[in-house]
MIVOBA-929423 format. One line per 5 residues: number of its first residue (from 1); for each residue x, y, z of C-alpha. Coordinates in steps of 0.1 Angstrom, whole numbers, plus 5000, padded with zeros to 4 digits. Layout:
BEGIN
NUM = X,Y,Z | ... .
***
This chain:
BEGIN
1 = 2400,6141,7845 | 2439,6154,7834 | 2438,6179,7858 | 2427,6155,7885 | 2454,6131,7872 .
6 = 2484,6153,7875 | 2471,6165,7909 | 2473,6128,7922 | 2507,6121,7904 | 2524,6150,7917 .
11 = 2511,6143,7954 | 2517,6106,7949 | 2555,6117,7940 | 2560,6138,7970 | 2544,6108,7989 .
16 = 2578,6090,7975 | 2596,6116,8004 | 2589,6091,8034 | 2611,6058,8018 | 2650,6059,8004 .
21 = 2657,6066,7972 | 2637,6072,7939 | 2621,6040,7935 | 2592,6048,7960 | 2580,6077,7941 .
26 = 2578,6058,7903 | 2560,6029,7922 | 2533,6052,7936 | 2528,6079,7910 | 2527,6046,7892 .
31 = 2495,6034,7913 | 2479,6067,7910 | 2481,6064,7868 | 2467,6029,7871 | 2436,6034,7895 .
36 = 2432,6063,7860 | 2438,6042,7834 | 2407,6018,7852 | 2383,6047,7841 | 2371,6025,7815 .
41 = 2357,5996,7836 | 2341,6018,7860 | 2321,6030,7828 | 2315,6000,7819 | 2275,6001,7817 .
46 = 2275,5964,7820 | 2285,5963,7858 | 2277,5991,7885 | 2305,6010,7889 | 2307,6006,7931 .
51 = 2308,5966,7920 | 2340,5969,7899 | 2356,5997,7923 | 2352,5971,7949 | 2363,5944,7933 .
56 = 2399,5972,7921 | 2402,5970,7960 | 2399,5933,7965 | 2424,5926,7937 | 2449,5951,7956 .
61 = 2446,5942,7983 | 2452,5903,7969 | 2486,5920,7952 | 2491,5937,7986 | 2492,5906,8010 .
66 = 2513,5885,7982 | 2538,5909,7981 | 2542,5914,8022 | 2536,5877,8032 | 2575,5863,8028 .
71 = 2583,5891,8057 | 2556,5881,8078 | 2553,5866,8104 | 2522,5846,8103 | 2519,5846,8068 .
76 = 2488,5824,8069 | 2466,5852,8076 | 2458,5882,8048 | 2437,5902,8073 | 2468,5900,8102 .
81 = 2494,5905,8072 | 2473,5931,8058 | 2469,5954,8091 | 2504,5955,8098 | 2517,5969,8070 .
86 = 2511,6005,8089 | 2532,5995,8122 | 2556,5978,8103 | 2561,6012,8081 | 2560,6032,8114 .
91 = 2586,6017,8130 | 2613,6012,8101 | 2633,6037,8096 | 2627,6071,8089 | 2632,6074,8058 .
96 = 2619,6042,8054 | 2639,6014,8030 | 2628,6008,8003 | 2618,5970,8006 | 2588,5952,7990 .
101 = 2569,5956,8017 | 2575,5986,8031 | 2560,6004,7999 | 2532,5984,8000 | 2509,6003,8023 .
106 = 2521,6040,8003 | 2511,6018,7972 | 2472,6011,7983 | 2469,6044,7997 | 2475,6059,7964 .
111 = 2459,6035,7944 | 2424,6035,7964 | 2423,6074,7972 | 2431,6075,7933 | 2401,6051,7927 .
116 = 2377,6076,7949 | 2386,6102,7929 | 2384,6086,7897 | 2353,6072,7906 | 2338,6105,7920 .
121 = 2350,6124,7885 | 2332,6095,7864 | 2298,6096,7884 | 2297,6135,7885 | 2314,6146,7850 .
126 = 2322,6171,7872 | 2338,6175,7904 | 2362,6199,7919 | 2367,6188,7954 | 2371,6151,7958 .
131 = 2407,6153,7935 | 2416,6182,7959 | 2404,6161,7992 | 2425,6130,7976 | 2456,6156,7975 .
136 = 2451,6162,8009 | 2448,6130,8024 | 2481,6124,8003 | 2498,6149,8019 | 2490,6150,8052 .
141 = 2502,6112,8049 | 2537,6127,8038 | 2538,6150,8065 | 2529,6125,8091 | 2552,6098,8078 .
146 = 2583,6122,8075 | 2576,6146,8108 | 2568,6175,8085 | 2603,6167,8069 | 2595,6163,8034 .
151 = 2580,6198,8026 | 2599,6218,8049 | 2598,6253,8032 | 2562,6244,8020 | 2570,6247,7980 .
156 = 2552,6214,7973 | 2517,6229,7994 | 2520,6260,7974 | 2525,6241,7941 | 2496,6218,7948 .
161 = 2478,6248,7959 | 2485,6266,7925 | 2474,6235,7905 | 2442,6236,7924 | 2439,6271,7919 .
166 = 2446,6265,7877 | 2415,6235,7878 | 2391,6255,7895 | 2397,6290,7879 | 2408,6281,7851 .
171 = 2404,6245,7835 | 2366,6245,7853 | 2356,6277,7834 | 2371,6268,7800 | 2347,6237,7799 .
176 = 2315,6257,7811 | 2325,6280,7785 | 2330,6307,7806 | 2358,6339,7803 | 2390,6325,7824 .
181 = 2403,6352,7847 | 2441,6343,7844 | 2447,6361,7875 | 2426,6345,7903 | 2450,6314,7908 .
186 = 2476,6336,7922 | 2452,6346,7952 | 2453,6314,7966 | 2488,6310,7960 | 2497,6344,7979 .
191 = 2473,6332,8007 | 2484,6297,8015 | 2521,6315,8012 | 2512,6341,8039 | 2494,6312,8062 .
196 = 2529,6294,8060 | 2553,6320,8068 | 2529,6333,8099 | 2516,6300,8114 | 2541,6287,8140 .
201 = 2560,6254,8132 | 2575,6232,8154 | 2558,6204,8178 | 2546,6180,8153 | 2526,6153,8164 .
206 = 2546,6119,8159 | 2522,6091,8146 | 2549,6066,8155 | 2539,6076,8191 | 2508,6055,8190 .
211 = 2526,6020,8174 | 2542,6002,8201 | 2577,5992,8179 | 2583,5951,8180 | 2612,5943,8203 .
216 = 2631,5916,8202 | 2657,5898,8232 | 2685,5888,8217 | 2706,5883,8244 | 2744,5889,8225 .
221 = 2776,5887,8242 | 2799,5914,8243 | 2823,5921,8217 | 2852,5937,8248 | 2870,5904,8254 .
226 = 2875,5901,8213 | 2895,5932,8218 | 2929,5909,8227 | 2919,5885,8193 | 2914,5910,8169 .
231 = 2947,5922,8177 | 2966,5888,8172 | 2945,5889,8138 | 2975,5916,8127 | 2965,5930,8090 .
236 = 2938,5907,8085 | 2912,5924,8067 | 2878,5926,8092 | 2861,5949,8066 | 2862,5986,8043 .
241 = 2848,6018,8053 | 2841,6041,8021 | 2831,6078,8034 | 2840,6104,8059 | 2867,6099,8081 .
246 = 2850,6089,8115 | 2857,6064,8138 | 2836,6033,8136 | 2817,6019,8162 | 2807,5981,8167 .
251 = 2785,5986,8197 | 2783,6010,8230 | 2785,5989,8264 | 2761,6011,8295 | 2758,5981,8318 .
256 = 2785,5971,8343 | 2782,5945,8365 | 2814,5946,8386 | 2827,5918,8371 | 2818,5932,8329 .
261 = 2802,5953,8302 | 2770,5938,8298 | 2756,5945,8263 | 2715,5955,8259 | 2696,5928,8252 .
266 = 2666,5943,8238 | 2665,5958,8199 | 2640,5974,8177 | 2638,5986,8142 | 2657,6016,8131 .
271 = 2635,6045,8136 | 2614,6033,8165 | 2603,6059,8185 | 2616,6048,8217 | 2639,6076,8225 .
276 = 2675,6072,8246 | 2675,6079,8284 | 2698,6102,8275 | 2690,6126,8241 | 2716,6142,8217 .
281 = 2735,6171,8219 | 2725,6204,8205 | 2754,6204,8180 | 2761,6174,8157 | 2771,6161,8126 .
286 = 2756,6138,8101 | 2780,6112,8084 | 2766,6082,8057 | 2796,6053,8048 | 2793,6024,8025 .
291 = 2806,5991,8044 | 2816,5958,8030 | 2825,5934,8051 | 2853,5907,8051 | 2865,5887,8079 .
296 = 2843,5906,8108 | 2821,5879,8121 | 2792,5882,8144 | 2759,5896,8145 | 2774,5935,8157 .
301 = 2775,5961,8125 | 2796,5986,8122 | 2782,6020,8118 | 2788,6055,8125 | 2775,6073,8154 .
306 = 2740,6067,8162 | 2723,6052,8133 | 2694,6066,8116 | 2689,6044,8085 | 2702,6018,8070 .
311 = 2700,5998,8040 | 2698,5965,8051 | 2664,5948,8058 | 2665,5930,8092 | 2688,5957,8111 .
316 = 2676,5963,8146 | 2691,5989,8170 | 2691,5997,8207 | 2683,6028,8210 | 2699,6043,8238 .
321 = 2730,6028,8226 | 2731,6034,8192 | 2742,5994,8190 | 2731,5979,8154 | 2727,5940,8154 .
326 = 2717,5919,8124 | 2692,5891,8131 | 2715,5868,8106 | 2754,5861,8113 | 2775,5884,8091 .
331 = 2791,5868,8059 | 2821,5882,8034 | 2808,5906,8010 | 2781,5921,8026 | 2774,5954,8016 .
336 = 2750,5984,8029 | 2756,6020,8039 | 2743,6038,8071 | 2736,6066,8082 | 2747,6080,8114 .
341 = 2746,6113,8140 | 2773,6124,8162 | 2775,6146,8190 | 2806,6175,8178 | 2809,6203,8203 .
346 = 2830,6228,8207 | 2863,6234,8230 | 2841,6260,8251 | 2811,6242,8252 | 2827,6218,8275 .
351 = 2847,6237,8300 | 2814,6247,8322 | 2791,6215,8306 | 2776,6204,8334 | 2759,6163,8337 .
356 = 2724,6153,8346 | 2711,6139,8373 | 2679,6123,8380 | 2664,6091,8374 | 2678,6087,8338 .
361 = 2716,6084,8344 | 2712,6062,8372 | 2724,6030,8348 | 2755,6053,8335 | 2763,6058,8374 .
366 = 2759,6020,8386 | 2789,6005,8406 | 2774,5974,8422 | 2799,5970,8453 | 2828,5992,8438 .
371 = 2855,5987,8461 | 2868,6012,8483 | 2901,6009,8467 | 2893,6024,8434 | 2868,6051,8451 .
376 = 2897,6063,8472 | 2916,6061,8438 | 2891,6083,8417 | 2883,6107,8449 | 2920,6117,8450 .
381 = 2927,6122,8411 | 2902,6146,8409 | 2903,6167,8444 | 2915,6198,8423 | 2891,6197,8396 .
386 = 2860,6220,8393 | 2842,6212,8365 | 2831,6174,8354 | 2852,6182,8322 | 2883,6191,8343 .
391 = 2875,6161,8358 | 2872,6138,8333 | 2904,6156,8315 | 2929,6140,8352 | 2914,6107,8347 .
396 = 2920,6103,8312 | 2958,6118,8323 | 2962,6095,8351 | 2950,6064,8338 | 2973,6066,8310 .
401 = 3003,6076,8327 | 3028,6050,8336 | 3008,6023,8318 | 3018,6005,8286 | 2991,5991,8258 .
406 = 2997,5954,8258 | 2978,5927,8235 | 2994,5900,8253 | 2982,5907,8291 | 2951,5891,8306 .
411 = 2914,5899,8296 | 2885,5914,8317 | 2870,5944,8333 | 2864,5930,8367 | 2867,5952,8401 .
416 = 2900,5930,8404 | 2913,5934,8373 | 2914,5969,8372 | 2925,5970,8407 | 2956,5947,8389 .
421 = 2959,5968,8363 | 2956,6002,8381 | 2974,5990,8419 | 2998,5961,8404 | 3033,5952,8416 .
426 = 3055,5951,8386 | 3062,5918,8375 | 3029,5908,8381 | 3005,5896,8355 | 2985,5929,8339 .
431 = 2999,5949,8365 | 3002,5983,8349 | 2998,5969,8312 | 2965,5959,8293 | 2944,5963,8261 .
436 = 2921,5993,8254 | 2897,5971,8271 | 2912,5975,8306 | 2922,6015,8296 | 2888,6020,8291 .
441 = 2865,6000,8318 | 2894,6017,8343 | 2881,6052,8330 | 2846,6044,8331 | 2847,6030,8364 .
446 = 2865,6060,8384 | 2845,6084,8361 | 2814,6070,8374 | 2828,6070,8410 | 2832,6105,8409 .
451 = 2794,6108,8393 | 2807,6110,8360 | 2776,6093,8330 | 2800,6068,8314 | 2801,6040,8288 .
456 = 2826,6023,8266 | 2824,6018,8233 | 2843,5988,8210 | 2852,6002,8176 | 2875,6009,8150 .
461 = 2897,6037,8142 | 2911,6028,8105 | 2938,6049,8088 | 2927,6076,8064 | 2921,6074,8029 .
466 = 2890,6076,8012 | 2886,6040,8011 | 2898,6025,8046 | 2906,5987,8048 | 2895,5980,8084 .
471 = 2923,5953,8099 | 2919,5933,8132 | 2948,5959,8145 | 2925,5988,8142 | 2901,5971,8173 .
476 = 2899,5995,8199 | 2877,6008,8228 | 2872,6038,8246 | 2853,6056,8270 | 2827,6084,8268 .
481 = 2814,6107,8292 | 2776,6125,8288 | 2771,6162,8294 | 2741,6176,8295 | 2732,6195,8264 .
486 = 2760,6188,8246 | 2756,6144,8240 | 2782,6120,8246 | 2818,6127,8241 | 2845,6102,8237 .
491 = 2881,6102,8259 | 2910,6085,8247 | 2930,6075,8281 | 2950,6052,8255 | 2967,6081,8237 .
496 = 2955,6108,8259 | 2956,6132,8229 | 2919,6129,8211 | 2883,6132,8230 | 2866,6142,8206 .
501 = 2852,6177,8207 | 2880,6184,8228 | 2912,6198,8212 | 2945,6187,8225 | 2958,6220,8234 .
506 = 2922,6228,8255 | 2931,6191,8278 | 2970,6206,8282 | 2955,6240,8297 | 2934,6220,8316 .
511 = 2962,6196,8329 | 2982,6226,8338 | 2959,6243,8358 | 2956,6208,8377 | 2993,6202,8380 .
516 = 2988,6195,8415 | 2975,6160,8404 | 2992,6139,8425 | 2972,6112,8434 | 2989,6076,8441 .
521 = 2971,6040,8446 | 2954,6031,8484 | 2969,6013,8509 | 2940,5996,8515 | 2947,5955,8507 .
526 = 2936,5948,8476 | 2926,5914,8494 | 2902,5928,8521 | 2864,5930,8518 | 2858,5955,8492 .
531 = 2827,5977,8509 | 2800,5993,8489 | 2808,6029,8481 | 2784,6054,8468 | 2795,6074,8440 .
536 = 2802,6110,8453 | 2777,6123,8430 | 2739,6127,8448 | 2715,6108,8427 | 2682,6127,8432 .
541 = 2648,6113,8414 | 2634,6134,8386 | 2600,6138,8379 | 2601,6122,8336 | 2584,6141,8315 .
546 = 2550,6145,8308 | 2539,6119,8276 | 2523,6142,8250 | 2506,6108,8233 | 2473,6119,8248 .
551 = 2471,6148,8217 | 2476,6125,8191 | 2447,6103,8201 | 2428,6133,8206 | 2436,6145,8172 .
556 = 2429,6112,8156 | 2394,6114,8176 | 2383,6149,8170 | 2389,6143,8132 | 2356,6123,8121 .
561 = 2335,6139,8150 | 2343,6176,8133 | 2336,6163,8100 | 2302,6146,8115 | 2292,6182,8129 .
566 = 2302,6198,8095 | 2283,6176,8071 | 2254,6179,8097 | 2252,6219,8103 | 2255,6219,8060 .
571 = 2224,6198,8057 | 2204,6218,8083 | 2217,6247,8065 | 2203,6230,8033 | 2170,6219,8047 .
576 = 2166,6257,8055 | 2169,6273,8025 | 2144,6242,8008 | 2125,6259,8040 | 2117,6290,8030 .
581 = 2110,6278,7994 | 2075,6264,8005 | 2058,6233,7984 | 2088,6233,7962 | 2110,6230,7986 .
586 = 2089,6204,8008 | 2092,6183,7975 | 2129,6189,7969 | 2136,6176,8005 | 2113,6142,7995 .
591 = 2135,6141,7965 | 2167,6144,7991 | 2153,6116,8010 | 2146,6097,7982 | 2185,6098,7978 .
596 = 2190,6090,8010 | 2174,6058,8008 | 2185,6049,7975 | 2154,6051,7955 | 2167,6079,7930 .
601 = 2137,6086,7905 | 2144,6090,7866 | 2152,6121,7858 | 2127,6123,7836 | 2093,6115,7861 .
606 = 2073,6141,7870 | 2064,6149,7906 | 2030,6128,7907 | 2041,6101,7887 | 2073,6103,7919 .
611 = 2043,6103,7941 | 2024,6074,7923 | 2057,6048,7930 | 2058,6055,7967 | 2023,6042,7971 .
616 = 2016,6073,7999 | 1986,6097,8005 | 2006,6126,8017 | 2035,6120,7991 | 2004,6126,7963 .
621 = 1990,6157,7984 | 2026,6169,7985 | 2034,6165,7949 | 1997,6181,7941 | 2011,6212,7964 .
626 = 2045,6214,7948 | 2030,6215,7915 | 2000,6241,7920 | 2030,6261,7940 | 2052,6258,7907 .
631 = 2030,6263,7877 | 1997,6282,7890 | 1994,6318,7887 | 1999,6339,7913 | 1977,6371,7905 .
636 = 1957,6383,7874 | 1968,6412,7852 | 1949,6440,7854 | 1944,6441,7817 | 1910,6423,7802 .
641 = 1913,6391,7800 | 1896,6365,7778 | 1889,6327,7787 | 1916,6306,7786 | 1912,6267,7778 .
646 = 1940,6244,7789 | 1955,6224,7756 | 1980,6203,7748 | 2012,6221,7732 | 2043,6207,7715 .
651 = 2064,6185,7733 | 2038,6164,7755 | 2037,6193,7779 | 2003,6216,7780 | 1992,6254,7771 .
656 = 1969,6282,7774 | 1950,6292,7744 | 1926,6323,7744 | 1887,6318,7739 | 1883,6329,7707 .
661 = 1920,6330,7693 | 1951,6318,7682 | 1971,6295,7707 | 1998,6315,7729 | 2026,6291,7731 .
666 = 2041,6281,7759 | 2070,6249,7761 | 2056,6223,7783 | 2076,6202,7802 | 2063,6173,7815 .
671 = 2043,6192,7844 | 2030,6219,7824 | 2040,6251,7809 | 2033,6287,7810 | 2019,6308,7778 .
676 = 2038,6332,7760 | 2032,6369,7765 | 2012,6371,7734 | 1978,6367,7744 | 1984,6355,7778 .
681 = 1957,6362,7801 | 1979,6349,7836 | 2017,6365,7841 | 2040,6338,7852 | 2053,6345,7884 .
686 = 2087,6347,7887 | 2116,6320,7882 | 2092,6304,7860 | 2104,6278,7843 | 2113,6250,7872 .
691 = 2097,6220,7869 | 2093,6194,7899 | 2108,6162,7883 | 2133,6139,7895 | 2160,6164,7880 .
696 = 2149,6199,7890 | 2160,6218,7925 | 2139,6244,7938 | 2115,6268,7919 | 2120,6305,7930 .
701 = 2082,6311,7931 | 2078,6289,7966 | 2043,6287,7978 | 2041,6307,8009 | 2016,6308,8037 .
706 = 1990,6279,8047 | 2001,6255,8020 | 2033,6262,8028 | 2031,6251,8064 | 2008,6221,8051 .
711 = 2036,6208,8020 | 2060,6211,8051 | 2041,6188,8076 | 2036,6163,8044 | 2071,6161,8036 .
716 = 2083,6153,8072 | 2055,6123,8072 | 2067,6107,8039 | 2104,6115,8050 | 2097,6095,8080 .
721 = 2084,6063,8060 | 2112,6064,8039 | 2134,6064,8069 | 2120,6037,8081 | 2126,6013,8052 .
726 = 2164,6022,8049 | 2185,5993,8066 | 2197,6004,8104 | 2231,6016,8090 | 2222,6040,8065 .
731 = 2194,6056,8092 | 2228,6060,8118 | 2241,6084,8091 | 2210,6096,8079 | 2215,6131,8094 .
736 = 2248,6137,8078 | 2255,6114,8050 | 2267,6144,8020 | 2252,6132,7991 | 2219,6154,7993 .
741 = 2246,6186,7989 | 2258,6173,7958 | 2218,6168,7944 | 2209,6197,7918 .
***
């Protein structure tokens, strides 16, 4: 029972892996020591043990539902509450927070496959797989909820496999009394070692594939025209950043309308599997800061990069991009840290990046009736360029040259104006001056006439210091461009000196290989018909890839049919072997399907007493076989014999005492016995000894032949009765239910 204890409790801990933070792990290595310390009840001879295991469930299951119902949403119904705990955990974040009812379902997993076992180990005294099956089921949870994650290098499997290795070899062999081979537990060990450094890794198959994530429309405005306000806020405090020096993002705007950024309107928890139209790059970095907000209002939260936890209950995310909203308005003092990925390449990676095309980009490409004025425009800037980097590199140069930042000039991202800002006659309102708002949307818009995958970002870029005080000067935006393979990188046409895995001296040796750049506004009027123009860039459909959810369901459905066909091919196997036993065997399979149908005998009845209870002709013929083909003698010694008169002997049971002699003991069980070599006229045939009670297995001295053939044909009738009195859901798993295995 301590060995299956610290099996569980170990698992249980490594179960801990899938939620934030050390908390998870106490509360279920917790569960697995109480469903233990319930070992008394379930030996409690004054209720059945299934009866108080069940009613262990019911009671937490009871704790389960009180603790989740707050965060419900009907929380009127246990059984709804109940079942989704498991999508709720699927699609929080990976690793999941560690709220109240997020560790619920790891809780009642422990706690009931720590019952089984408990259970199993009361029952049987005895039992060396079910702690190593509850183990299992443990960790293959871990895997499953952390993508393989949690036990990367496999030390945990080993570990667990060593402990197993210690019950069975070891702890199993010092309580049979046996000699304990100290060195057999490190066969195992080396084996499952060698498995895990030969099988190939990679490919997991993602449960949260087959929980459709809740979404939610929220429907926010855009945070862009705030851009002007924040400013005039000066060195009011909007919040502080504690952490790695990155720049802060509020949210990432994909959708233009001609007239402005439109932010998504449809969020999901973090961790949802829903992946971006467009995935990462292959290099990036990994940055977690504390925020606490001050005078930032809203429902947008700051973060870093894409998020990927967070430790704030209520956080949702869109996630292609990266956007993190709060379903309640932000109030002073708010606290959390996230954690966040970002796309880091390096100078070369970019020079010969190249951008997608295909079906995905086509809403990072969108210029619903872009005016020929500003296609002209971007069509011109970048005539010399080769590469979309070198072309992003003379729009980020052009926009910004010649153009002042101004808080005070007019908001908006319209086709008109940026055609203002870009085209303007000085003097003119915004002509040639705006906020980052207009830098950026003016970048976006001619990157994505040239067939450039844009976006604009609002953020944040505080001065350093390891804690930053975010002020309402620090708003900003920018534009980023995608290349393929290498994520989104940012542009600064503000500055013109930062974009992000670019270097400043890689954009000058770019700009001086273009110094023919010479590109200068259209004389198209700015007041005539603007025509639809189609960015330069051919669109062409891609074929998306092929969903891989179909393994996963058949995974989940070959599972239970294997283990059908497993526990069936054993008990053929089994009813084989009773096979070739004869009459003994014929009895023991009666004795299995007395089991089967729950009407376990005493272990103390003999076989025709067995016989007597089931009220049946053939079960008495049977039991009258079994016991001739167990106790009578199977040839006469050649020595002379004398007559033999059958007596009783010690212990109720019955011996053979010669004619005209002394008695030759024999220790009768409660079928009979066999006399002792002393004056024995009969020699016991071999494996003598095994008697046909409730309690015995099979005698080695099986009755062969005719009566063999005729116990056989016996045993299948009075089988067949006893099927048919079983309920009709105990005769659908008659074939394969396990519990005639465990039988001795």
């Amino acid at each position: 029972m301590g060995w299956a204890a610290l099996l569980l409790v170990v698992a249980a801990l490594h179960l801990g892996a899938g939620w934030q933070g050390y908390v998870p792990s106490l509360v279920f290595a917790g569960a697995a020591v109480v469903a233990f310390l319930c070992l008394p009840l379930l030996r409690w001879r004054r209720m059945p043990a299934g009866l108080v295991a069940f009613a262990l469930v019911v009671l937490a299951l009871v704790g389960g539902y009180w603790v989740a119902r707050d965060s419900a949403i009907d929380s009127t119904d246990p059984v709804a509450v109940l079942l989704d705990l498991v999508p709720r955990l699927l699609t929080a974040a990976r690793p999941a927070p560690a709220t109240p009812e997020l560790l619920v379902p790891g809780a009642l997993l422990v706690f009931g496959v720590s019952l089984v076992v408990v259970l199993a180990v009361a029952r049987g005294r005895r039992s060396l797989l079910a702690p190593v099956a509850g183990v299992a089921t443990l960790y293959t949870c871990t895997a499953l909820l952390t993508a393989g994650r949690a036990d990367r290098y496999g030390v945990i499997a080993v570990a667990l496999v060593g402990l197993v290795a210690v019950g069975w070899l070891v702890v199993d062999r010092l309580e049979a009394g046996g000699r304990v081979l100290l060195g057999l537990p490190a066969v195992p060990v080396a084996v499952v070692g060698l498995l895990a450094a030969v099988l190939p890794s990679g490919d997991a198959f993602e449960p949260r594939e087959l929980v459709e994530p809740p979404v939610s429309d929220l429907g926010l405005a855009s945070p862009l025209p705030q851009l002007a306000s924040w400013a005039n806020l000066g060195d009011t405090e909007l919040f502080r950043v504690r952490g790695p020096e990155r720049a802060v993002r509020l949210v990432a705007l994909s959708d233009y309308s001609g007239a402005a950024w439109q932010a998504a309107s449809l969020y999901g928890p973090i961790g949802a599997v829903a992946a971006p139209d467009l995935p990462a790059g292959t290099r990036v970095d990994e940055a977690e800061v504390e925020i606490t907000i001050g005078e930032l209002r809203g429902s947008w939260l700051p973060t870093v990069g894409r998020p990927t936890a967070v430790t704030l209950d209520g956080a949702v995310v869109d996630p292609d991009s990266g956007s993190l909203v709060l379903l309640d308005e932000l109030a002073p003092g708010l606290k959390y840290r996230v954690r966040g990925v970002l796309d880091v390449p390096d100078d070369t990676d970019l020079l010969d990046a190249t951008v997608p095309t295909g079906e995905q980009t086509r809403r990072y490409l969108a210029l619903p009736g872009l005016p020929f004025s500003l296609a002209e425009y971007a069509r011109q800037i970048v005539q010399s360029a080769r590469t979309p980097y070198e072309r992003a590199v003379a729009i980020e140069q052009v926009v910004k040259q010649g153009r002042t930042p101004d808080a005070q000039a007019p908001v908006g991202s319209s086709y008109a104006r940026l055609e203002r800002f870009l085209f303007g006659s000085p003097g003119e309102p915004g002509a040639n001056a705006g906020t980052a708002e207009q830098f950026a949307s003016a970048f976006a818009v001619l990157g994505r006439a040239v067939g450039l995958p844009t976006r604009v970002v609002v953020g944040f870029q505080p001065a350093a210091g390891e804690e930053r005080v975010v002020r309402g000067s620090d708003a900003t935006a920018w534009p980023e461009v995608y290349f393929a393979g290498w994520g989104w990188v940012p542009f600064d046409p503000v500055a013109g000196v930062s974009s992000g895995g670019s270097s400043a001296a890689q954009k000058r040796e770019v700009l001086d290989r273009l110094a023919s750049i010479t590109a200068s506004p259209t004389s198209t009027p700015l007041s005539a018909p603007p025509p639809l123009v189609t960015p330069s860039s051919q669109v062409t459909a891609q074929a998306p890839a092929e969903s891989q959810r179909w393994i996963g369901y058949a995974v989940l459905g070959a599972v239970p049919v294997v283990i059908l066909l497993v526990l069936g091919l054993t008990r053929l196997v089994r009813r084989r072997r009773l096979r070739t036993a004869g009459a003994t065997g014929a009895w023991a399979y009666v004795l299995d399907g007395l089991l089967l149908a729950g009407r376990t005998p005493p272990r103390d009845r003999t076989a025709p007493d067995i016989a007597a209870d089931l009220e049946s002709a053939p079960a008495a013929e049977l039991a009258r076989l079994a016991d001739h083909a167990a106790f009578a003698p199977r040839q006469p010694v050649a020595a002379p014999r004398q007559p033999m008169a059958l007596v009783g002997a010690p212990g109720g049971g019955s011996g053979f005492r010669p004619a005209g002699g002394a008695a030759a003991g024999g220790a009768g069980g409660a079928g009979g016995g066999w006399p002792a070599p002393g004056g024995s006229a009969f020699e016991p045939p071999a494996g003598a000894g095994v008697a046909l009670g409730a309690g015995r297995g099979v005698g080695a001295a099986g009755g062969a032949g005719d009566s063999g053939k005729q116990a056989w044909r016996l045993a299948r009738q009075v089988r067949r009765g006893l099927r048919r009195g079983v309920p009709w859901y105990r005769r659908v798993f008659w074939a394969v239910d396990p519990r005639p295995l465990w039988r001795r």
